[in-house]
C-alpha positions in Angstrom: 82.8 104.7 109.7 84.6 105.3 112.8 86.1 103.5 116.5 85.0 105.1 119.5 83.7 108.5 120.4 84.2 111.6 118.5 85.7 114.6 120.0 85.6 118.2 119.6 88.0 118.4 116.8 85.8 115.7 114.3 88.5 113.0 115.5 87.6 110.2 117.5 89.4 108.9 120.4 91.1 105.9 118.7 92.3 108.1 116.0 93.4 110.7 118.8 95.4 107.6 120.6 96.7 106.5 117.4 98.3 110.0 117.2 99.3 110.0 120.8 101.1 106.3 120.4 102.8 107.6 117.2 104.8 110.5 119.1 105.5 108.7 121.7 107.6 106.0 119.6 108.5 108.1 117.0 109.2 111.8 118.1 106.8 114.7 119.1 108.4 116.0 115.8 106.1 113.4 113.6 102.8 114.8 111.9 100.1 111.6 112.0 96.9 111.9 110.2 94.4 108.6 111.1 91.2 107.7 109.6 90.4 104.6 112.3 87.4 102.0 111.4 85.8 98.7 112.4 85.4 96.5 110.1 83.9 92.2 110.7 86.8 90.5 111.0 87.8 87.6 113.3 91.6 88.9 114.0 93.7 91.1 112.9 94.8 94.6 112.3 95.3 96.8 109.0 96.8 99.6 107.7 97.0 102.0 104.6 99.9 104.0 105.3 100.8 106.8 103.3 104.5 108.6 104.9 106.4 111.3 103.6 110.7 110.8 104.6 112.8 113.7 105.4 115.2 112.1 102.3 114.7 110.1 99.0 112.8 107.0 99.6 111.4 104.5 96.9 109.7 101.5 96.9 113.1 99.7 96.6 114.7 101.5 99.3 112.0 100.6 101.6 111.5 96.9 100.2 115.6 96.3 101.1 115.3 98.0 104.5 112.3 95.4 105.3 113.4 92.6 103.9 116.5 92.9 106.6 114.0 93.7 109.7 113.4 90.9 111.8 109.5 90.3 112.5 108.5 91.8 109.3 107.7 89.9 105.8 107.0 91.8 102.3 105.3 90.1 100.2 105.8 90.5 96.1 103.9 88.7 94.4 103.7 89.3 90.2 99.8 89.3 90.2 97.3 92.3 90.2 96.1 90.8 94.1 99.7 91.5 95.3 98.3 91.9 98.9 98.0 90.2 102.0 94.6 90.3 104.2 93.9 89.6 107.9 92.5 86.2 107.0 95.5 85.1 105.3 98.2 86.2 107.7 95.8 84.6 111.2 98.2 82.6 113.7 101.6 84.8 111.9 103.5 86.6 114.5 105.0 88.7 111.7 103.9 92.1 110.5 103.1 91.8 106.5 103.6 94.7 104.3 102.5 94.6 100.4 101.2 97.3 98.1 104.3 99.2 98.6 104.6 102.2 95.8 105.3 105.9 95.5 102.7 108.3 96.7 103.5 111.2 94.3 101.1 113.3 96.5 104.1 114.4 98.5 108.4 114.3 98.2 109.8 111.5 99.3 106.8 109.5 99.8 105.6 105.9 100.5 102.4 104.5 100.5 102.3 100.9 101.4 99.5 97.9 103.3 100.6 96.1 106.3 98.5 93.7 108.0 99.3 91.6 111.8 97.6 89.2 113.8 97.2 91.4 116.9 96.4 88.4 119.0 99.9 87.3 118.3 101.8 90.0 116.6 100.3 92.5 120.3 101.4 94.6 123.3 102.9 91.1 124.9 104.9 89.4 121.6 106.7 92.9 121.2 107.4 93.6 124.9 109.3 90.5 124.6 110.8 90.6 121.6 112.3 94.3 122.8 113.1 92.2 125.6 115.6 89.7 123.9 117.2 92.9 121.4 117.9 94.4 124.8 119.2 91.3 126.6 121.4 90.4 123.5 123.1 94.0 122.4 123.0 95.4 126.6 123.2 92.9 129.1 
């Protein structure tokens, strides 16, 4: 499975601009891995994320930090289907995040499943909610 064209490396070009996007918010310093595929959905975006933290971080750590960002929503629910899917979350402007545990594969490491509706939760909704952080703390 696989977005776009592959390049010389086994990448593909989605995977390679998933990378690229990745340093440029978060620091050249950042090491990104990305497996990128299509699958037959009507909207929406997902993501298995697996990050390693430079200090201790647990799935209550995270879950707190979350729970206080604007524009995000973790869900908890007591069931064994504790997760969110694109269907579910359609005409949301929040980012959803479930799933959130340990990955013991590495220290300090989080593995977690967020889901957006890009059509609303895009490029445009965050350029304008930067927008109002900006005009609020700056201007």
């Amino acid at each position: 499975p696989h977005i776009d064209v592959f390049m010389d490396d086994g990448s593909t070009k989605e995977e390679w601009k998933m990378m690229v996007e990745t340093k440029k918010i978060m620091g050249t310093d950042i090491k990104v891995s990305a497996s990128c595929v299509r699958v037959p959905v009507f909207i929406g975006h997902a993501e298995a994320v697996h990050a390693e933290f430079a200090d201790e971080m647990t799935p209550k750590i995270a879950r707190a930090a979350w729970k206080k960002a604007p524009g995000i929503t973790v869900i908890e629910r007591e069931s064994e289907m504790e997760y969110v899917t694109p269907a579910e979350i359609a005409g949301e402007d929040d980012v959803f995040i479930s799933r959130i545990r340990q990955d013991i594969s590495v220290d300090n490491g989080l593995a977690f499943w967020c889901v957006a509706d890009n059509v609303r939760k895009g490029a445009a909704l965050n350029a304008v909610q930067i927008a109002e952080i900006l005009a609020q703390k700056y201007l």
